[in-house]
C-alpha positions in Angstrom: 20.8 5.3 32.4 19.8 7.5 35.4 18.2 9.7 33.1 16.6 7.2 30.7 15.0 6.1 33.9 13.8 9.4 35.2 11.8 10.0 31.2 10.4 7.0 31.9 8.8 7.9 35.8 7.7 11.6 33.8 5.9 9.6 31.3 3.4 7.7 34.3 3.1 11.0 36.4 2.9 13.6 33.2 1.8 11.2 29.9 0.6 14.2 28.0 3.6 16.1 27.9 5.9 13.6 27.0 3.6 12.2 24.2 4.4 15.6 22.9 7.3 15.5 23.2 7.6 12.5 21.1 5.5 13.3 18.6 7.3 16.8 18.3 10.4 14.3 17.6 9.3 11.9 15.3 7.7 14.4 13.1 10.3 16.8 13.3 11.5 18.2 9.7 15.2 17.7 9.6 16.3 14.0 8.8 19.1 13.8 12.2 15.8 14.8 14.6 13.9 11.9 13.1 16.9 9.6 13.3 18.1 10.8 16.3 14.4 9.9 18.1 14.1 6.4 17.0 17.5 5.7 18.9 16.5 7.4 22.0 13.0 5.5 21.6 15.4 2.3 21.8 17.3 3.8 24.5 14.3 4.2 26.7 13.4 0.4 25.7 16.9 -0.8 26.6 16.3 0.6 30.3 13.3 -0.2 31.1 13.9 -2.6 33.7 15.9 -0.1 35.6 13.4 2.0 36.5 12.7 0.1 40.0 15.9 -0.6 41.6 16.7 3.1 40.9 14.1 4.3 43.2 14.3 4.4 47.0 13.1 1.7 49.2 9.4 0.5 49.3 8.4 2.5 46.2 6.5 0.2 44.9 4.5 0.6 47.9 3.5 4.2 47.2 4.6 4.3 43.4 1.7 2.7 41.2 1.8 2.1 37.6 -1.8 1.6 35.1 -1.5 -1.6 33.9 -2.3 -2.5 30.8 -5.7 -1.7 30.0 -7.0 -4.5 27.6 -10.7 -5.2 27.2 -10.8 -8.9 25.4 -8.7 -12.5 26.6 -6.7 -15.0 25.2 -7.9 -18.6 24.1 -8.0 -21.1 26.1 -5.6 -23.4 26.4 -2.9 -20.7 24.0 -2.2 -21.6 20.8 1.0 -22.5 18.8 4.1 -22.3 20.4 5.5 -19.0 22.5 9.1 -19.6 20.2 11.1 -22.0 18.7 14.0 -22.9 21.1 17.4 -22.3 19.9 19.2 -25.4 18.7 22.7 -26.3 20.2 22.8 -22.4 21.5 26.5 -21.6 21.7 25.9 -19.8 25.3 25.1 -23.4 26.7 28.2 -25.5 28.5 29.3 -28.1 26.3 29.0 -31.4 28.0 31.7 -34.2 27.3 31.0 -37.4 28.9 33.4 -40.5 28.7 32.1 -42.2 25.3 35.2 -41.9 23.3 37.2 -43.3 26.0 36.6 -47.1 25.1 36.2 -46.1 21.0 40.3 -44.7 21.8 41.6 -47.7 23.8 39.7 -50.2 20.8 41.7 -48.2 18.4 44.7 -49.9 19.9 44.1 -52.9 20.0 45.2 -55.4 17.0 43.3 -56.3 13.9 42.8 -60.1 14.9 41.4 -58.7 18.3 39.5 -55.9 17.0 37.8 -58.0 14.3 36.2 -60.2 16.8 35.7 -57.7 19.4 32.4 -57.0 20.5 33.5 -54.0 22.6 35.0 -52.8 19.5 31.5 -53.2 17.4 30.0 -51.3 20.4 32.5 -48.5 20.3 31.6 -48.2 16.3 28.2 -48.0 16.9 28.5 -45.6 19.3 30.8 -43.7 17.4 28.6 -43.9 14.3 25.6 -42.5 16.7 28.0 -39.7 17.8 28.8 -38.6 14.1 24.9 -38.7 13.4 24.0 -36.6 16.3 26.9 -34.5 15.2 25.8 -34.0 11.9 21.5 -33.5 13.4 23.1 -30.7 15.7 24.9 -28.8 12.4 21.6 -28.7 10.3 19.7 -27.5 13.4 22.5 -24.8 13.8 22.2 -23.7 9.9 18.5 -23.9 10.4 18.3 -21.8 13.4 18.5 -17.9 12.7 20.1 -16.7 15.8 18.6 -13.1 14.9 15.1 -13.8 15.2 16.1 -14.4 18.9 16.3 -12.2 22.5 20.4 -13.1 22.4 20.4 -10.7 25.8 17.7 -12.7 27.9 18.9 -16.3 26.2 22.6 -16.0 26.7 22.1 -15.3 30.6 21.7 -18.7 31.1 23.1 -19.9 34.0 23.0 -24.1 35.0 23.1 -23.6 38.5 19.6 -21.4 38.1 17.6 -24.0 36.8 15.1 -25.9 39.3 16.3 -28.8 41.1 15.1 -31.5 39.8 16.6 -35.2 39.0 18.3 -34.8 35.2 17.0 -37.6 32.7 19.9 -37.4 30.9 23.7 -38.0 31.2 24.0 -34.9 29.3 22.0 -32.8 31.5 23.8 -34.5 34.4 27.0 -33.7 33.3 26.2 -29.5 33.3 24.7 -29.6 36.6 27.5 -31.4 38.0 29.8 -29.2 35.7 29.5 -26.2 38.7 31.8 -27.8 41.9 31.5 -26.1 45.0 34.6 -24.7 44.8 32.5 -22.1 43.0 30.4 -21.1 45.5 32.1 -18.0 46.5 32.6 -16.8 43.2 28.7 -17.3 41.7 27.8 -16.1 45.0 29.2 -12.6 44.7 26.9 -12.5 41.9 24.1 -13.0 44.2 23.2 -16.2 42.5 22.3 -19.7 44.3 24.5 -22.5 43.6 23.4 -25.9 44.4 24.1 -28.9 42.6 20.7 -30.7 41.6 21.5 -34.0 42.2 23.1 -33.1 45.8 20.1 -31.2 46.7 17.5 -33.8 45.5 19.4 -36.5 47.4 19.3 -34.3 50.8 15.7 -33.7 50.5 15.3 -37.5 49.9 17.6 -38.2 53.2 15.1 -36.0 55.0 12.2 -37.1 53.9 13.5 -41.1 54.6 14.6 -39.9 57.7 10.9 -38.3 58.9 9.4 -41.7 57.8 11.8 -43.8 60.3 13.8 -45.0 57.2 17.5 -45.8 58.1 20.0 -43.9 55.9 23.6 -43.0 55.9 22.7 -39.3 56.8 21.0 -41.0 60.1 24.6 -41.9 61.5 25.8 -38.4 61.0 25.6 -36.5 64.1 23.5 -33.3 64.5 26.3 -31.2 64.9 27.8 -32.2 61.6 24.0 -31.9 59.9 23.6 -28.1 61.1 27.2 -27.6 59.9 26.5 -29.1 57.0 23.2 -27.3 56.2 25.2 -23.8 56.8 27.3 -24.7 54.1 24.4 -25.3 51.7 22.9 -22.7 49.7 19.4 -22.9 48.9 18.1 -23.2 46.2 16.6 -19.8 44.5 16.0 -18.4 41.1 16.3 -14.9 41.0 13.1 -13.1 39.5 13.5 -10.1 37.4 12.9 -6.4 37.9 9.4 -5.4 36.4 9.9 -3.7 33.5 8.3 -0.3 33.3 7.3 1.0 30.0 4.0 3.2 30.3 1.6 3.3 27.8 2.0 7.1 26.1 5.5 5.6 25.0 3.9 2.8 23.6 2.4 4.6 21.8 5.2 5.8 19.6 5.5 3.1 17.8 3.2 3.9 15.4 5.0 7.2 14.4 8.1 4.7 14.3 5.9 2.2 11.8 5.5 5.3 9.6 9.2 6.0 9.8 10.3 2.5 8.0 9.0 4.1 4.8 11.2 7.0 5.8 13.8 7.0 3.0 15.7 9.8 3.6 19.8 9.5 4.7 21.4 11.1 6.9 25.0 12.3 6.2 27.0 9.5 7.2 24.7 7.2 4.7 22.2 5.9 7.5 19.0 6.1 6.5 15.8 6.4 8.9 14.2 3.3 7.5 17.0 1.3 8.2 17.2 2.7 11.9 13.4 2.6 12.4 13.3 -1.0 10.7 16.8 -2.6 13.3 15.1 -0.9 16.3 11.6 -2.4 16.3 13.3 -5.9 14.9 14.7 -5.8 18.6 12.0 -4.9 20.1 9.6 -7.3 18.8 12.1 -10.2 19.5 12.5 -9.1 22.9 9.1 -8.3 24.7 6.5 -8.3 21.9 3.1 -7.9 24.1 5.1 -4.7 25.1 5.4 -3.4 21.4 1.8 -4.0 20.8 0.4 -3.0 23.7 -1.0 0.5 22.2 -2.4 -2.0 19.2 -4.4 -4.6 21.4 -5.8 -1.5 23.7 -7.0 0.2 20.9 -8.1 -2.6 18.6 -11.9 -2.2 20.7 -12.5 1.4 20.0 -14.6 1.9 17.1 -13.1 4.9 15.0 -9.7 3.3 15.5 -10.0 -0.2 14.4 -9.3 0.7 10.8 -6.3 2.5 10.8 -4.6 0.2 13.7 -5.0 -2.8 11.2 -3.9 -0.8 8.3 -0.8 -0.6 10.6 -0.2 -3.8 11.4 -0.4 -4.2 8.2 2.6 -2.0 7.3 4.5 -3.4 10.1 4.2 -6.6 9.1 5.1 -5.5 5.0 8.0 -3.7 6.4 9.6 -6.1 8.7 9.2 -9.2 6.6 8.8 -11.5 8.4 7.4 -11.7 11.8 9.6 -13.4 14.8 7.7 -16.2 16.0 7.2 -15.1 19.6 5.6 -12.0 17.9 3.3 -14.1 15.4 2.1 -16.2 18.4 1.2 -13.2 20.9 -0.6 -11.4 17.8 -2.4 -14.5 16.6 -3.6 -15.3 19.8 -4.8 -11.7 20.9 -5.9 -11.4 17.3 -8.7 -14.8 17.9 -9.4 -13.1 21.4 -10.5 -10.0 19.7 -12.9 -12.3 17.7 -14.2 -13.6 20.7 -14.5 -10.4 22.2 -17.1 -9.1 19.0 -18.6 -12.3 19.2 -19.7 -12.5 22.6 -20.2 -8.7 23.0 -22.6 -7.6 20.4 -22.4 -4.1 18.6 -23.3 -2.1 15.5 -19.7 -2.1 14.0 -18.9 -5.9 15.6 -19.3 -7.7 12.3 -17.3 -5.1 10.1 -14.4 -5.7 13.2 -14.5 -9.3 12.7 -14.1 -9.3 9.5 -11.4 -7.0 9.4 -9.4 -9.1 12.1 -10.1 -12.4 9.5 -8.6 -10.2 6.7 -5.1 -9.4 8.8 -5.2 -12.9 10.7 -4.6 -14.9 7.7 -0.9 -13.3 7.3 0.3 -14.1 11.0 -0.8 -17.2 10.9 1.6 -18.7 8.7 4.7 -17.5 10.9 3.1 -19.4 14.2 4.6 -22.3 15.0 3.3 -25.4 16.2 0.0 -24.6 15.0 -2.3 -27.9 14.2 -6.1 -27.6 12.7 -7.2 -30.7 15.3 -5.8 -28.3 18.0 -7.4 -24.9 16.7 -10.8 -26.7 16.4 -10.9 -27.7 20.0 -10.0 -24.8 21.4 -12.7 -23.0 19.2 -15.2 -25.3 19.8 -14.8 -24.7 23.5 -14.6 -21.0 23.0 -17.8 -21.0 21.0 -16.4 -19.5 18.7 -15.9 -21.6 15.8 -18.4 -21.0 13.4 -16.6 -17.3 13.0 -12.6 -18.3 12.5 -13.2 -21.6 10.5 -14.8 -22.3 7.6 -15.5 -26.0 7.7 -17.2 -25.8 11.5 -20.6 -27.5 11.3 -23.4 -26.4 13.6 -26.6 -27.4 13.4 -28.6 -24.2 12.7 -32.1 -23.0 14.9 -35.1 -24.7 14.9 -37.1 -21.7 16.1 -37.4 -18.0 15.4 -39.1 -15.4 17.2 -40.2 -11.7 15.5 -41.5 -8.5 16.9 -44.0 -6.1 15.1 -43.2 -2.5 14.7 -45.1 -1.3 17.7 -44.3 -3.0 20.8 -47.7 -3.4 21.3 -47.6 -6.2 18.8 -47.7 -10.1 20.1 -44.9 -11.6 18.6 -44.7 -14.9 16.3 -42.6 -17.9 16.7 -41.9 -19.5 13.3 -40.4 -22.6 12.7 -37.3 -22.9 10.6 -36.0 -25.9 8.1 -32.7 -26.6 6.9 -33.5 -25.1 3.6 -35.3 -22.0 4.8 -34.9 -18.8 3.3 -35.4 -15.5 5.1 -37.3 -14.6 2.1 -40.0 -17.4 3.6 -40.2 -16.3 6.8 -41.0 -12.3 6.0 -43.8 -13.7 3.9 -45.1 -15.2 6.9 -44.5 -12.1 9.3 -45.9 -9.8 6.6 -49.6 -12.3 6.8 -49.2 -12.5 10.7 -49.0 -8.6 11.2 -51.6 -7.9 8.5 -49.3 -5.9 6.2 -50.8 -5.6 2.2 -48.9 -6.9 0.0 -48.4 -3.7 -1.7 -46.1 -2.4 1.1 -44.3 -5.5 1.7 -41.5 -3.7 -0.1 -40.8 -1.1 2.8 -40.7 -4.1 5.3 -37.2 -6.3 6.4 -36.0 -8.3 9.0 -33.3 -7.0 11.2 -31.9 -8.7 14.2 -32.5 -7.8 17.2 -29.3 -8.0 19.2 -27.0 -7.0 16.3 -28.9 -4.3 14.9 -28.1 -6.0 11.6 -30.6 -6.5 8.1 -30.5 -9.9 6.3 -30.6 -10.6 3.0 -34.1 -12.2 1.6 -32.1 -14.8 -0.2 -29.8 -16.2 3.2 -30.5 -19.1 4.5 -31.7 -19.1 8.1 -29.4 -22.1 9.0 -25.9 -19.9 7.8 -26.8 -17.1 10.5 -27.8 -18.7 13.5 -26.6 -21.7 15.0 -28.7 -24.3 17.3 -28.6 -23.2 21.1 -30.4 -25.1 23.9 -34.3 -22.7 25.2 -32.2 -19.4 23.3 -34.5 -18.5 19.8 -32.8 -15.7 18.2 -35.3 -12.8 18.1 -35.8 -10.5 15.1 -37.8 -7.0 14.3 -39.8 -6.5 11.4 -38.4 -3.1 10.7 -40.3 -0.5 8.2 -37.8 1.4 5.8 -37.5 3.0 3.0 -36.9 0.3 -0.2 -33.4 2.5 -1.3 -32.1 2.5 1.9 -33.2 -1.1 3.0 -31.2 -2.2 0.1 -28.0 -0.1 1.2 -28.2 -1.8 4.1 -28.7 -5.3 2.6 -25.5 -4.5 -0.4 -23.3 -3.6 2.8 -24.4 -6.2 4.8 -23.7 -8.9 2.2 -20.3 -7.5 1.3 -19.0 -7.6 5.2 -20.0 -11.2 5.4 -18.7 -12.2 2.0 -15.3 -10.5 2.9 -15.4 -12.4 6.6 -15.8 -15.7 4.7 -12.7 -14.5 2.2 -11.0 -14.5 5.4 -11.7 -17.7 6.5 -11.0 -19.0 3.7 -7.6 -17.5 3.5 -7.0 -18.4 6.7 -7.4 -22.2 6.2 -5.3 -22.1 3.0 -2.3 -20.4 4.9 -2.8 -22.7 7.5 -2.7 -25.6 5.4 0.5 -24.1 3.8 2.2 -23.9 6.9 1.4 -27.6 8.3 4.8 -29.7 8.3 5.0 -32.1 5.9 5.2 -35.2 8.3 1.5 -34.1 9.6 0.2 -32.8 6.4 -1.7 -35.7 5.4 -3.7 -36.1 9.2 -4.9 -32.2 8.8 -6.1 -32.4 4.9 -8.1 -35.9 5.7 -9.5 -33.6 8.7 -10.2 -31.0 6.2 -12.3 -33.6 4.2 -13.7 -35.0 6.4 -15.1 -31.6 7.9 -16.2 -30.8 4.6 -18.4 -33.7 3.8 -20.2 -33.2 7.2 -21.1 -29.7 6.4 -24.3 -29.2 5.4 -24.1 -26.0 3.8 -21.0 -27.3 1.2 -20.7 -27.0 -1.6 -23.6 -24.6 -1.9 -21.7 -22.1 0.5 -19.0 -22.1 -1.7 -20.6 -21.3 -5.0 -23.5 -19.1 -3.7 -23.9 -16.0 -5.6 -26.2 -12.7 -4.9 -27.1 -12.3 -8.8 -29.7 -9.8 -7.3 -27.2 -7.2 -5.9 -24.6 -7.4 -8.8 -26.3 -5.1 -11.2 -26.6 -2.5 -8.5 -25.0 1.3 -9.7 -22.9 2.0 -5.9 -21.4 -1.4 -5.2 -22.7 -3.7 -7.4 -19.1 -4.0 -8.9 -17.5 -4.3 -5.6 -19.3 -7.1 -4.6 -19.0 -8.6 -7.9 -15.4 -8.9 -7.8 -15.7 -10.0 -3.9 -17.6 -12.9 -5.3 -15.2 -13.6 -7.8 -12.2 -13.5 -5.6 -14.1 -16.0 -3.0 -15.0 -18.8 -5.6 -11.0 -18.5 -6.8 -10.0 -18.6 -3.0 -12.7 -22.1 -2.5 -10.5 -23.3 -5.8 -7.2 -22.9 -4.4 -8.3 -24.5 -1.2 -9.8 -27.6 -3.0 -6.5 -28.3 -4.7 -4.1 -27.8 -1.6 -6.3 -30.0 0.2 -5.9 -32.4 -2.7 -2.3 -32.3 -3.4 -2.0 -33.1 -0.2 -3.9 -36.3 0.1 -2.1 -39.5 -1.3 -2.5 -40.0 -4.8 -4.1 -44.0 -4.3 -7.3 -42.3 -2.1 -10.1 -44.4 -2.1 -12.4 -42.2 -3.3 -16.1 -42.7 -4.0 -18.8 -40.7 -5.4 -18.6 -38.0 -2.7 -15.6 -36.2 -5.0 -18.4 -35.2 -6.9 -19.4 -32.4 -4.3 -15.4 -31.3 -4.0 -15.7 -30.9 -7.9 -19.1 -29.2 -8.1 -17.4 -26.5 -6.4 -15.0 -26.2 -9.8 -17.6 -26.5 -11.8 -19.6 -23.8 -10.1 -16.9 -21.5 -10.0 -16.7 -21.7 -14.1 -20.1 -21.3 -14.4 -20.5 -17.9 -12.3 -17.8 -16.2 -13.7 -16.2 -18.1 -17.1 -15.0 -14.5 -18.4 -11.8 -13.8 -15.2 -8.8 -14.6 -16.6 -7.7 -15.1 -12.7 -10.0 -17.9 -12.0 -9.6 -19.2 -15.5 -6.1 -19.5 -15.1 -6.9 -20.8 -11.5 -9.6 -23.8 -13.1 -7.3 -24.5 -15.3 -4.7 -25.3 -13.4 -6.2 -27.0 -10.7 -7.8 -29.6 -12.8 -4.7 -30.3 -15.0 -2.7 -30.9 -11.3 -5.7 -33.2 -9.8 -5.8 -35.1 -12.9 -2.3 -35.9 -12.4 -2.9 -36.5 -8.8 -5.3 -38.8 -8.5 -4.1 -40.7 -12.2 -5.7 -43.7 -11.5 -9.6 -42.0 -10.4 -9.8 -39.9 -13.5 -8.4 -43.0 -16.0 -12.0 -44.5 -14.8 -14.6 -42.1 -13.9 -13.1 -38.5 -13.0 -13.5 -36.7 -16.3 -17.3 -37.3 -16.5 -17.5 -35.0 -13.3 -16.0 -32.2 -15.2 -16.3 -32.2 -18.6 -19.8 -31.6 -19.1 -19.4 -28.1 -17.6 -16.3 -27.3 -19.7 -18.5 -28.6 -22.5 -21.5 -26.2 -21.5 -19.4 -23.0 -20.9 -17.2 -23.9 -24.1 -20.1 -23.5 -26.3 -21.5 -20.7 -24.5 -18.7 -18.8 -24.7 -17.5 -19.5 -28.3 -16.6 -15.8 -29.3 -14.2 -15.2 -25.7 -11.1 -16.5 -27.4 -9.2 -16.7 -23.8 -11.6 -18.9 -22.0 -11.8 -21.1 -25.3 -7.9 -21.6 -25.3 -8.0 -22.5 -21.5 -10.3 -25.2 -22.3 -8.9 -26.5 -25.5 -5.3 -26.9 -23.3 -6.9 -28.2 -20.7 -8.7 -30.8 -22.6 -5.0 -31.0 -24.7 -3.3 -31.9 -21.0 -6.0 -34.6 -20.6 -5.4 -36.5 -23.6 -1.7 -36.5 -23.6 -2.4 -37.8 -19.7 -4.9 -40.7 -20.7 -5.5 -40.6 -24.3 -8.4 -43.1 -25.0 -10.0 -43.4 -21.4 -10.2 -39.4 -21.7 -11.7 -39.8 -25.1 -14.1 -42.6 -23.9 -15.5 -40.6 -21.3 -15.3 -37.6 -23.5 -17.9 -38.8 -25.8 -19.9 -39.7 -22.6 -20.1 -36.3 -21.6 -20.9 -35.1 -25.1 -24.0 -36.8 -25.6 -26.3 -35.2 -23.5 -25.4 -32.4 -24.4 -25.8 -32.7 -27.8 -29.8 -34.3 -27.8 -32.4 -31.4 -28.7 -35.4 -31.4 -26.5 -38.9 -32.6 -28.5 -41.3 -30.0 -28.2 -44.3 -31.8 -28.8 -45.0 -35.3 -29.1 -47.7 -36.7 -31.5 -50.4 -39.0 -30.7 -49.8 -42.5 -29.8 -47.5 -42.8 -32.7 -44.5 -41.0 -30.4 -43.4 -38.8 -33.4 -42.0 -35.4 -33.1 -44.4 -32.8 -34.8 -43.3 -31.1 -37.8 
C-alpha cells in the first residue's frame, strides 16, 4: 500500500518517467510483463485514496496536485440519470415492522368470527399487499445486475450516516431507530456519528420552540440536566472522503490497456491478457468513470488527436459490451459538451469534430438512463445548441447576409435571403455587385467567414444559418482554382451529410431506448417536430446529383447518401410503430411518406434500402389497417408503379415490389385493388403532342 502510494506522489512530481515506465510495461514482449502490468495498473487504482492520509500533516498545504485540465462543460441542467439505484440491496438493514402481528392473532380466531371480521378482511388485505410487494422486490432483484455496480462504495452504507431529517416512511423509521444508543461506543470507535434522526429532529424542534417563548416539556428540565444531556449527544456529521489522487500520466495508460483487451495471448496458468485487461477496466469504469476518461475528455480538443481518441472509445466500448450506466451518463454528457464546445468556438477542423462526436454519440446513448426527448430538447434549446444534436429542431433561418470582396478595399453587400434561397442565387448577385465577368465566375465561391468553410451552390441558405437578433452571418467571395474549389465543396458536403447520419442515428437509438409506458408522448413529439419543420421532407431526400459522378469521392458520397435516406426510413417506421394504430391521421402523412417514396426513387437499385422500403411499408400497412383500407395506398403506389416499370430488367427490385404489392392484397384485397387501379391510370395516359384546330383531335 505504502508503496502503491509513493508511485503515485512520483507520477505528480516526475510524470515523464513513470509514463515510461508504463509504457515500457504494457508493451513489453513477454505475455507475464503485459499481464503482470494491468494488475499493478489496478493496484495503483485500488489505492488511490490513500495517498493523503499517508503523508505528514498539512500537506496539502504545500503539496499541490494539476487538476484536471478540461477545456469544454457539461449541459445544463445534466442529463439522464448519474445510475440506476440498486433494488432491495442486500447491504441495507432489513426492516420488520409489526404488520403480521394482527394477520397471526386473526389466524386464531374461529371461522364464524373470522368470516365476519373486519380486522380479519384488513389483515388479508394487508397480507395480500405484503405478498405483492414481496413478489415487486424479487423481480427488481432479478432485474438488478449487482456487477454493473461500485459494491465497495455501495455496501459502506451506514444508517446512522444519513442526514437527519424527519423519515416519511415507517420503513425508513424503523432503520433509523434500528441503531439504540447502546451503540454509541461501539460506532464511535469507528469514528462515526450516531444520532438517531428522529431524536435529533425533536431536540432541534425543542430549541427552536423554546427561543420563540413556546412552552415545552424540555422547558421544565433544568439546565444542569440540558448540558448533561447535550454532552451525551453526538452531533451529527458525515464523514467526507479522502481525495483520491490519480494524476494524469497514469491516466493515461489506459489506452495501452484498451489495446490490451484484443490481447489474446495466455499466460501459463490459462489467464489470458484480454480477460485481465477486460475485468480490470469493468472495475474501474463502475467505480470512478470521469477518472477513467479523464485522458479522453482532455484530449478530445486537440486537433491531431481527435481521431484516434474516438476510434478508441470505440474499441472500448466494442470490447466491454456494454457500458455501466454511470459510465454512459458521464460520456454522453461530456460527449454534448464537446459539441458545444465546436459550436461556440469556431475552428477549421470544428465541423469534422462534430461530426465525429455525432458518429460515437449515437452508441452511448442507448445505455443512459432516464433519458426523455422533451428533456434533451430543453436543455439544447437553452444551450443553443440544438440545431447540431437533433434533427427535428426548427429555427427560423437569417433574413440577411453580408459578403466581402476579395480586396478589403471592397464595400461589402448585404443581400436579402428567402426561405427558398439557394447559395447558387446569392453568388450570382455578389459576382454582378463586384463586377466579375461571367467568364470567371467559375474561379469564384462563397466561404464563411468565421468558419473558414466553402458552401455548396446547391444549399439552401436557411439549412446553414439560423435567425439571430442584429447578428448577419458574414461571408468572403473567395477566388480559387475550379479543381480545388470543388475539393473543398465534395469534402464539405460529405462532413455535413455524415453529421446529419449522426443525428439521425441518434434519434433512432434514442427512440429505441424510450420505456414503453412513455413511448407514445416522445413519438407524438417526434411528429409533431416534424410537421413544424420547414425543411422536411426535402432535408430528408436531398441529393447532390452534381458531386456523385466525381472520380475521388464521388462513390463515397454516393453511398453516404444512400445510407442517410435508409437511416430517414428506419426512423419513419419506429416513429410509426410506435404511435397507436387508430391515429387520426389527415393528409399531412403524405409528407412522412414522400420521404419513402423519395428514398425509392434516388436509389431503387440497393438491395439495403430495398429491403428496408419494403419492409417498412408492409409493417405500416399493418399498422395503421384501417388508414390504408381507405386512402393509404394511393400515397405510395404510384411510385412503386413508376420505379416498377423503369426498372423492369433489375429482377431484385421487381420481386420486392411484386411481394410487396402480394402483402397488400392478402391484407385488404379489393380496397387495395380499388385504389390500385386509381394509381394506374395516370400513369398509363400518353401525353398529346399537338392538338388540332378547334376540332381538339390529336394530329396524326
Amino acid at each position: 500500500m505504502s508503496l502503491a502510494a509513493m508511485f503515485l506522489l512520483c507520477a505528480v512530481k516526475v510524470p515523464e518517467a513513470v509514463s515510461d515506465m508504463l509504457t515500457s510495461e504494457f508493451h513489453h514482449p513477454e505475455t507475464v510483463q503485459r499481464l503482470n502490468a494491468v494488475l499493478k495498473f489496478h493496484t495503483l487504482w485500488r489505492f488511490r485514496y490513500q495517498v493523503w492520509p499517508r503523508m505528514e500533516e498539512g500537506a496539502q498545504q504545500i503539496f499541490k496536485i494539476p487538476p484536471p485540465s478540461i477545456n469544454f462543460t457539461l449541459p445544463s441542467p445534466v442529463l439522464g440519470m448519474p445510475s440506476v439505484p440498486m433494488f432491495d440491496p442486500p447491504w441495507v438493514p432489513q426492516c420488520s415492522g409489526s404488520v403480521q402481528d394482527p394477520i397471526n392473532e386473526d389466524q386464531s380466531k374461529s371461522f364464524s368470527a373470522r368470516a365476519v371480521s373486519r380486522s380479519h378482511q384488513r389483515a388479508e388485505h394487508i397480507l395480500k399487499n405484503l405478498q405483492q410487494e414481496e413478489e415487486k422486490k424479487r423481480l427488481g432483484r432479478e432485474a438488478s445486475l449487482i456487477t454493473a455496480i461500485p459494491i465497495t462504495q455501495e455496501a459502506c452504507y451506514e444508517p446512522t450516516c444519513t442526514p437527519n431529517s424527519e423519515p416519511e416512511e415507517e420503513g425508513a423509521l424503523y432503520t433509523l431507530n434500528f441503531f439504540g444508543v447502546e451503540e454509541v461506543t461501539n460506532l464511535a470507535s469507528r469514528r462515526l456519528s450516531v444520532s438517531p434522526s428522529c431524536t435529533s429532529s425533536t431536540s432541534h424542534r425543542n430549541y427552536s420552540f423554546r427561543r420563540g417563548s413556546v412552552w415545552s416539556v424540555r422547558s421544565a428540565v433544568s439546565a444542569e440536566d440540558e448540558e448533561h444531556a447535550a454532552e451525551h449527544t453526538p452531533s451529527p456529521h458525515v464523514p467526507q472522503p479522502p481525495q483520491a489522487v490519480f494524476p494524469a500520466c497514469i491516466c493515461a495508460a489506459v489506452l495501452p490497456i484498451v489495446h490490451l483487451m484484443e490481447d489474446g495471448e495466455v499466460r501459463e496458468d490459462g489467464v489470458a491478457v484480454s480477460a485481465v485487461a477486460q475485468q480490470v477496466l469493468w472495475n474501474c469504469l463502475i467505480e470512478d468513470p470521469s477518472t477513467v476518461l479523464r485522458h479522453f475528455l482532455e484530449k478530445l480538443t486537440i486537433s491531431n488527436r481527435q481521431d484516434e481518441l474516438m476510434y478508441m472509445l470505440r474499441k472500448l466500448l466494442l470490447n466491454i459490451g456494454d457500458f455501466p450506466a454511470q459510465t454512459s451518463h458521464i460520456l454522453f454528457n461530456y460527449l454534448v459538451g464537446l459539441i458545444m464546445y465546436f459550436v461556440r468556438t469556431p475552428c477549421e477542423w470544428g465541423m469534422d469534430a462534430i461530426s465525429a462526436t455525432l458518429t460515437f454519440l449515437w452508441e452511448v446513448v442507448g445505455y443512459v438512463e432516464g433519458l426523455f426527448f422533451k428533456d434533451l430538447k430543453q436543455t439544447m434549446k437553452k444551450e443553443q445548441c440544438e440545431v447540431k444534436l437533433l434533427v427535428t429542431a426548427s429555427m427560423p433561418g437569417t433574413k440577411t447576409l453580408v459578403v466581402h470582396g476579395q480586396n478589403e478595399c471592397d464595400i461589402p453587400t448585404q443581400l436579402p435571403v428567402h426561405e427558398d434561397t439557394q447559395f447558387e442565387a446569392l453568388l450570382k448577385e455578389c459576382l454582378e455587385f463586384f463586377n466579375i465577368p461571367e467568364s470567371q465566375s467559375t474561379h469564384y465561391f462563397l466561404m464563411d467567414k468565421r468558419w473558414n468553410l466553402i458552401h455548396y451552390n446547391k444549399t439552401y441558405v436557411r439549412d446553414i444559418y439560423p435567425f439571430r437578433r442584429s447578428v448577419s452571418p458574414q461571408l468572403n467571395l473567395v477566388h480559387m482554382h475550379p479543381e480545388k474549389g470543388q475539393e473543398l465543396i465534395q469534402k464539405q458536403v460529405f462532413t455535413r451529410k455524415l453529421e446529419e447520419v449522426g443525428r439521425v442515428l441518434f434519434l433512432i437509438s434514442l427512440t429505441q431506448k424510450i420505456p414503453t409506458a412513455h413511448k407514445q408522448s416522445h413519438v407524438s413529439m417526434l411528429q409533431e417536430d416534424l410537421l413544424r419543420l420547414p425543411s422536411f421532407p426535402r432535408s430528408a431526400i436531398d441529393a447532390e446529383f452534381s458531386l456523385f459522378s466525381d472520380p475521388q469521392a464521388g462513390k463515397e458520397l454516393f453511398g453516404l447518401d444512400t445510407l442517410q435516406k435508409s437511416l430517414w426510413i428506419q426512423l419513419l417506421e419506429e416513429m410509426f410503430l410506435g404511435m397507436p394504430s387508430e391515429f387520426p391521421w389527415g393528409d399531412e402523412i403524405m409528407l412522412f411518406l414522400n420521404v419513402f417514396n423519395g428514398a425509392l426513387i434516388l436509389h431503387p437499385e440497393d438491395s439495403a434500402l430495398l429491403r428496408q422500403y419494403a419492409a417498412t411499408v408492409i409493417n405500416s400497412a399493418v399498422h395503421f389497417n384501417h388508414l390504408f383500407s381507405l386512402s393509404g395506398y394511393q400515397w405510395i403506389l404510384p411510385t412503386m408503379l413508376q420505379v416498377y416499370s423503369d426498372y423492369e430488367s433489375n429482377p431484385q427490385l421487381r420481386q420486392a415490389i411484386e411481394f410487396a404489392c402480394h402483402q397488400f392484397y392478402i391484407l385488404h384485397r379489393k380496397p387495395f385493388v380499388l385504389q390500385l387501379f386509381a394509381s394506374v391510370a395516370p400513369l398509363l395516359e400518353f401525353p398529346v403532342s399537338k392538338l388540332c384546330g378547334n376540332k381538339g383531335r390529336p394530329t396524326q
